[in-house]
C-alpha positions in Angstrom: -83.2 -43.7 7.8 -80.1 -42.6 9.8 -78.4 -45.2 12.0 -77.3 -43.9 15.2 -73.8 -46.2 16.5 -72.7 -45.8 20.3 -69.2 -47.1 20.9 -68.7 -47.8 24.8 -65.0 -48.6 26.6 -65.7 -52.0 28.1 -63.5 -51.4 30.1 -66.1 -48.6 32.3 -68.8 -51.4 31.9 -66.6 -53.7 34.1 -65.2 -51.3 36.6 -66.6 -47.1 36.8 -64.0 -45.5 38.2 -61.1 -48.1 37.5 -60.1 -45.3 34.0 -59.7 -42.8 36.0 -57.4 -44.8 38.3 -55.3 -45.8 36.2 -55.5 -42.3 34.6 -54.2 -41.0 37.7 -51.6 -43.5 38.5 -50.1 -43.0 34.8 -50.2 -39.2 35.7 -48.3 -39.5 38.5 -45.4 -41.9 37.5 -45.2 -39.5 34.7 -45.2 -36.2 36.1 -42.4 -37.4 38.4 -38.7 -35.7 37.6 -37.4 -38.5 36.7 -33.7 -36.3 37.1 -34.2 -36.0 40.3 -31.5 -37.3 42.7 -32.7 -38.6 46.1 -34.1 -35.7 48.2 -31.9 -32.9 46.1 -33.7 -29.6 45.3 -32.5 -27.6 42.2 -34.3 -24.6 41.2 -35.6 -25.2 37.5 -33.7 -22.3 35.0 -34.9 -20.7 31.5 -31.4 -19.6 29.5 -32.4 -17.1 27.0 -30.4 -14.9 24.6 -31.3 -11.8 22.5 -28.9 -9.9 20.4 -27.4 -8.0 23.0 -27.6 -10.0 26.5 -28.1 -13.6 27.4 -30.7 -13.6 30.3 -30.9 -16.8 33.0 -34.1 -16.8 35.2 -34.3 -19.3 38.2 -37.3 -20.0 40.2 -36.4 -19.8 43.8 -39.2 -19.0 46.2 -38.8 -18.9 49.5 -35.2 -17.6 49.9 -34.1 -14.5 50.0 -31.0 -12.5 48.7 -28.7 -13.4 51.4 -29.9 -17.3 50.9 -28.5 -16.9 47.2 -25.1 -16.2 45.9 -23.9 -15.4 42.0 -20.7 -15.9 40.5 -19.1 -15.8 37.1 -15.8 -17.6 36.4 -14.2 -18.1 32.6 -17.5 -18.1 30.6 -19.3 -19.4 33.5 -22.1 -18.9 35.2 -22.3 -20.4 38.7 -25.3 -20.2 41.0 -25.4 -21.2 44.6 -27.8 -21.1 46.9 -30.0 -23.4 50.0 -34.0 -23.1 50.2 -34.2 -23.6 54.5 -37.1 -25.4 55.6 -39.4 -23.3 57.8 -39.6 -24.2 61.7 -42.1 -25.7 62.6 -43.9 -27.0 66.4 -42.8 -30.2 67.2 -46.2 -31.2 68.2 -47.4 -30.9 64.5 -48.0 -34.2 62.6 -47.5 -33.9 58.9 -49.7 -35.8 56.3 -48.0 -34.7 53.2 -44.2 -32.8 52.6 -43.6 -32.1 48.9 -42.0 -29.0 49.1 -37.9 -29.7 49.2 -35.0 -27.9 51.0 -31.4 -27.8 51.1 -28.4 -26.6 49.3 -28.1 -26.3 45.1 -25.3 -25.4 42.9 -25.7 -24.9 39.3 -23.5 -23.8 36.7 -23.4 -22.8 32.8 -21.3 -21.7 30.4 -22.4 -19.1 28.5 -22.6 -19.6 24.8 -21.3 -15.9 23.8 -18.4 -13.8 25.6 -20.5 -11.5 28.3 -19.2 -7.6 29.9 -18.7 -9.0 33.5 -18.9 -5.6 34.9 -22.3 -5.3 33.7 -24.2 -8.1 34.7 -27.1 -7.6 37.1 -28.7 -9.5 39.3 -32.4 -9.3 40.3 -34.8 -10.8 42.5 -38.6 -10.6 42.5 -42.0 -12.8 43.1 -39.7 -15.7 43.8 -37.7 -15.7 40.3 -34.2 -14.7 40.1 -33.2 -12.9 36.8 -29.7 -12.3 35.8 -28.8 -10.3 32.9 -25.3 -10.7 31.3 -24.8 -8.3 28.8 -22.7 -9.5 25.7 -19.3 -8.4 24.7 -19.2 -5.9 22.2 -16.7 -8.1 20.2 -19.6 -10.8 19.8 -22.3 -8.2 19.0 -23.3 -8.4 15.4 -21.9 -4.8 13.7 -23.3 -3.5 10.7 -21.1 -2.7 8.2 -21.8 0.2 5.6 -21.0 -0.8 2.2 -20.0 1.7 -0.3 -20.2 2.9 -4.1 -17.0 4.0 -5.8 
């Protein structure tokens, strides 16, 4: 004869709904940007490299080209930018503002030597990609090794 066990969380006996509180309070100390300073807004960056360029994507939506400006000084890359909150009627009572404006600047050195010349600058869907192109000095050459 097989012996069926249930396990229950006392815890849901005592109080439904009290789990899932807590749940959600946990999620949302949590999920919190714990970097964040005050009310600053900085757009969130992915640095990647491949054998021939180093490529920096930033999510900024809601600006456009004019609102951002790209510069690259000694080895480093400097973006600059400020997300403007919309206008809005004065009569209009807001429950909830999570959205943040205002100015950013963030910089990185590269971790290669990059053609300045050639870097390029694109914006699209609300993600700015720049692609630096590495110096030919840093790209990896193949060298032919032969017989005698």
């Amino acid at each position: 004869m097989t012996r069926l066990t249930l396990r229950t969380n006392p815890m849901l006996d005592i109080a439904p709904g009290f789990s899932r509180e807590v749940d959600r309070l946990l999620s949302d100390i949590f999920n919190r940007d714990v970097f964040r300073i005050a009310d600053e807004w900085v757009p969130q960056v992915d640095v990647a490299e491949t054998k021939d360029e180093i490529i920096i994507r930033a999510e900024v939506p809601g600006m456009t080209k004019e609102d951002i400006t790209v510069t690259l000084q000694d080895n480093v890359l400097t973006l600059r930018g400020e997300k403007k909150q919309e206008k809005t009627e004065k009569e209009v009572a807001f429950h909830r503002m999570e959205r943040s404006y205002g100015s950013f600047v963030r910089s990185f050195t590269l971790p290669t030597l990059v053609q300045a010349d050639k870097v390029k600058a694109t914006y699209k869907d609300g993600v700015l990609t720049i692609t630096l192109p590495k110096a030919e000095e840093v790209k990896p050459k193949e060298i032919s090794v032969s017989v005698n």
